[in-house]
C-alpha positions in Angstrom: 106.0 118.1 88.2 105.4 115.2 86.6 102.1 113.3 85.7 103.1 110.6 87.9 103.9 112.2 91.0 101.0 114.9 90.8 98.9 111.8 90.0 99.4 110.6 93.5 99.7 113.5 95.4 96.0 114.1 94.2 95.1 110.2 95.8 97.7 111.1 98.6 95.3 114.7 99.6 92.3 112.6 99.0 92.9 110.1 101.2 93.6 112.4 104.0 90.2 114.2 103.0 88.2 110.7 104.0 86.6 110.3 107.1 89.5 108.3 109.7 87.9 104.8 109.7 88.4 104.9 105.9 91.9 106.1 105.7 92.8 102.9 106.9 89.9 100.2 105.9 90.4 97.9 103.1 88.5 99.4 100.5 88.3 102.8 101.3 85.1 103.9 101.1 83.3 100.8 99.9 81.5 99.9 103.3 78.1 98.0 103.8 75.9 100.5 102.7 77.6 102.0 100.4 78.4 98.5 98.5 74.5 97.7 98.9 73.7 100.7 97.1 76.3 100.5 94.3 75.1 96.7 93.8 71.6 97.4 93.6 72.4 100.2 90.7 75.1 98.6 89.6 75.7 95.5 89.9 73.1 93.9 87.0 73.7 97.1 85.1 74.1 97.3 81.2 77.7 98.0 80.0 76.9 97.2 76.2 78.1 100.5 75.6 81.6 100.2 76.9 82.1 96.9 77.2 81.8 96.4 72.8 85.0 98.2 72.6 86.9 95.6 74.7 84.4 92.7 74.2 86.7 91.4 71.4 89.7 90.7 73.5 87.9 88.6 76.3 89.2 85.5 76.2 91.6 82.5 78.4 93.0 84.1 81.0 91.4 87.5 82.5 92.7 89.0 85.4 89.4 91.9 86.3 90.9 95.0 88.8 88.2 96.1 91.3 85.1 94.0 90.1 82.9 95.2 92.6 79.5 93.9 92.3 80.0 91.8 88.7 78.6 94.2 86.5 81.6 93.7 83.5 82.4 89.8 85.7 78.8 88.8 84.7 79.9 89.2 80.9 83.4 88.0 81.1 83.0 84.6 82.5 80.5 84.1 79.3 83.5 84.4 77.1 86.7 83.7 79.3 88.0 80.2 80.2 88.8 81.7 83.6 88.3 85.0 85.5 90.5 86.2 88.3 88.7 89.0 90.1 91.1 90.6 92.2 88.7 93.2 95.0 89.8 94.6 98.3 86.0 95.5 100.0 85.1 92.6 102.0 81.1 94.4 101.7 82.0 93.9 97.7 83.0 90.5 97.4 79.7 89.3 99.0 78.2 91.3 96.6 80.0 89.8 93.9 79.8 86.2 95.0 75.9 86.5 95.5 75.6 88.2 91.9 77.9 85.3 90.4 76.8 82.0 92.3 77.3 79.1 90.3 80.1 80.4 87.9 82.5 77.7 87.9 85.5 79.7 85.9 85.7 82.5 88.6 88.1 83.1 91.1 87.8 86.0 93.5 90.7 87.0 95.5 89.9 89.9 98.5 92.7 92.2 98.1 94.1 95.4 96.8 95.7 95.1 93.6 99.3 96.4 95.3 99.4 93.7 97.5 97.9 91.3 94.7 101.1 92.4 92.5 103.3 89.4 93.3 101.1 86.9 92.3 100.0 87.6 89.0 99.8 85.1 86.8 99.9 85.4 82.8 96.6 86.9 80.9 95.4 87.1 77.7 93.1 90.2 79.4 93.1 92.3 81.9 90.1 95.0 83.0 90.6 98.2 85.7 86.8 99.6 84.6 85.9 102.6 87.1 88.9 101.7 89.6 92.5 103.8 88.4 91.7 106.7 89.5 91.8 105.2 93.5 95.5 103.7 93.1 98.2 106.0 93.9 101.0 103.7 93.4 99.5 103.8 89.3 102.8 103.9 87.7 103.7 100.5 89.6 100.2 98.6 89.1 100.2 99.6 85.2 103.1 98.7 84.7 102.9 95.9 86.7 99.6 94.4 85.1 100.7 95.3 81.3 103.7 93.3 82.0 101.3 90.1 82.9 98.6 90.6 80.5 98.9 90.9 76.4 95.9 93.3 76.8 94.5 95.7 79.5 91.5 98.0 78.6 90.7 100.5 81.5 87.1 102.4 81.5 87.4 105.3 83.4 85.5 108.7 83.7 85.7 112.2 85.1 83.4 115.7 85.1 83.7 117.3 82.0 81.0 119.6 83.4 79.8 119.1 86.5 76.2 118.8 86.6 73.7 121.2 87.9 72.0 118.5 90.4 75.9 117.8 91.8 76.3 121.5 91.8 73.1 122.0 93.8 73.9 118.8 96.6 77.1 120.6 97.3 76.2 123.7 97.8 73.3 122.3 100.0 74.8 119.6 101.8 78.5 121.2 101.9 79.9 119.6 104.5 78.6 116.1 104.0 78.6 115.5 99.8 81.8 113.5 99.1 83.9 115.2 96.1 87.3 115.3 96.9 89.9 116.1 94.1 90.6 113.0 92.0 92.8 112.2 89.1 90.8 113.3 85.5 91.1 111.3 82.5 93.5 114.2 81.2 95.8 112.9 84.2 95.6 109.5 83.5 96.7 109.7 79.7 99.5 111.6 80.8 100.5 109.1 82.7 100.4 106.0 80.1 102.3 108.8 78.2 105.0 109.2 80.9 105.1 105.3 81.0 105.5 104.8 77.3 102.3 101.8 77.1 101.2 102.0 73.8 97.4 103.3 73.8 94.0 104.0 71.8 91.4 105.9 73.3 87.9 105.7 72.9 85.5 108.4 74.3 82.3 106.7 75.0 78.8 108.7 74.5 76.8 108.3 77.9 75.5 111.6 78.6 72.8 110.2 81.4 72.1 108.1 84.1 69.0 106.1 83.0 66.6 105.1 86.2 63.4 103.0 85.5 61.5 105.7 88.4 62.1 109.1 89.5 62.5 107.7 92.9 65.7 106.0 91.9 67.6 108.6 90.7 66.9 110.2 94.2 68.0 107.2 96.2 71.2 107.3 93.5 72.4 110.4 94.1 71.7 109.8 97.8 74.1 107.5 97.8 76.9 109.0 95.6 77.2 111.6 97.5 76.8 109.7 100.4 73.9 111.5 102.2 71.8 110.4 105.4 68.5 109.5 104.6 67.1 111.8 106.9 67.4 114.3 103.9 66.1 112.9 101.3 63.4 115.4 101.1 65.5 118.2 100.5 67.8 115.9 98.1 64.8 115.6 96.1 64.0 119.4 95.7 67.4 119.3 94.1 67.5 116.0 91.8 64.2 116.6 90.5 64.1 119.8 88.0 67.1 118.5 86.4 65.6 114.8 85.9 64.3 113.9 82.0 61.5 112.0 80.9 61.7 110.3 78.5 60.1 107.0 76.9 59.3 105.6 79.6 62.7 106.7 81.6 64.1 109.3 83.7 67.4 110.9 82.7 70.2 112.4 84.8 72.4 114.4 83.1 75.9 112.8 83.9 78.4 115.8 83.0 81.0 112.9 82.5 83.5 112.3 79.8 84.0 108.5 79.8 87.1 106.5 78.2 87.7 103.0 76.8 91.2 103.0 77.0 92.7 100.2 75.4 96.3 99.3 76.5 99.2 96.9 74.8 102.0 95.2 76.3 105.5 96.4 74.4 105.8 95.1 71.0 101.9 93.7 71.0 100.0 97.0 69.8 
């Protein structure tokens, strides 16, 4: 089997795995509360540490796949003559035009990126941070944005171990924690392999999730995994043994390999 096709029979299985009402919402998963949560620990989050890699190439035009709430947008329109943020949660753009009042140079669009596909423009950047491994037509929108933009850089990450508090919400809250089977990183370079891009990869050292209060990496995981409230209690039997202080901090163990992928059009590596 190929990279491709296994690629979206993964996104294809994982789809069906969702709850109904977000088989077929715009999206997916991204609803009210789960876009409230993601925004408050995500949306004015640092991203010095993946962002430098690709920080060199924002510039003009940027087309930005899946913004969500601004986090990488908020850096961008500092640098870019004009952004393009392309995001197909409703819940998200609010988000992201709340986060990003006043920026004159950006233009968001509410849509997938499929359905987007017609009318790109021409880039001098394009960013997919945190979003490829949701699109199961990849080989298309890849190929598709590469043709439009000199310069794409995708962030992307996956377990490389799966951490003991993930290990302990599943087991305790089996039949509510999300975790589906998603595309890996390994996946996704076999696919830019399949497609002949030209690619450099760059594996990016974040080895925790840094929270300003114990409480928060509680209410984080809560809503990763997508748990009621109602058991917070018990979540926080689990989260807190493997939680590390430290100056001032507390520190998750992540368990994820993250990538800087950096991708050139054909004849512009």
């Amino acid at each position: 089997m190929s990279h491709i096709e296994h690629w979206k029979r993964q996104l294809r299985a994982a789809r069906i795995a969702r709850p109904a009402h977000e088989q077929t919402q715009r999206g997916g998963g991204w609803d009210a509360r789960r876009s409230s949560w993601f925004n408050r620990f995500a949306g004015q989050n640092d991203r010095s540490h993946t962002y430098r890699f690709f920080e060199p190439y924002v510039r003009g035009q940027v087309l930005e796949v899946g913004p969500g709430p601004g986090a990488y947008t908020r850096l961008m329109v500092a640098r870019a003559e004009r952004v393009v943020a392309v995001e197909p949660s409703p819940f998200m753009v609010q988000c992201l035009r709340a986060n990003l009042r006043g920026a004159a140079n950006l233009e968001i669009v509410e849509s997938t990126i499929e359905d987007y596909s017609p009318r790109l423009e021409t880039y001098d950047f394009a960013l997919a941070a945190n979003v490829v491994r949701g699109i199961e037509r990849i080989d298309e929108v890849l190929c598709g944005v590469v043709e439009h933009a000199a310069i794409l850089a995708i962030v992307t990450w996956a377990y490389d171990t799966l951490p003991e508090w993930l290990q302990g919400v599943r087991a305790q809250f089996a039949q509510s924690a999300r975790g589906p089977d998603m595309p890996n990183n390994a996946d996704l370079l076999g696919v830019l392999q399949e497609l002949g891009l030209p690619h450099q990869v760059h594996r990016v050292d974040a080895p925790y999730h840094v929270f300003s209060r114990l409480e928060d990496a509680v209410l984080w995981v809560e809503g990763y995994c997508s748990l009621d409230p109602a058991w917070r209690e018990q979540l926080a039997q689990i989260v807190t043994p493997c939680v590390i202080e430290q100056g001032g901090g507390f520190l998750l163990p992540s368990g994820r390999e993250t990538l800087v992928i950096i991708v050139h059009r054909e004849g512009n590596a």
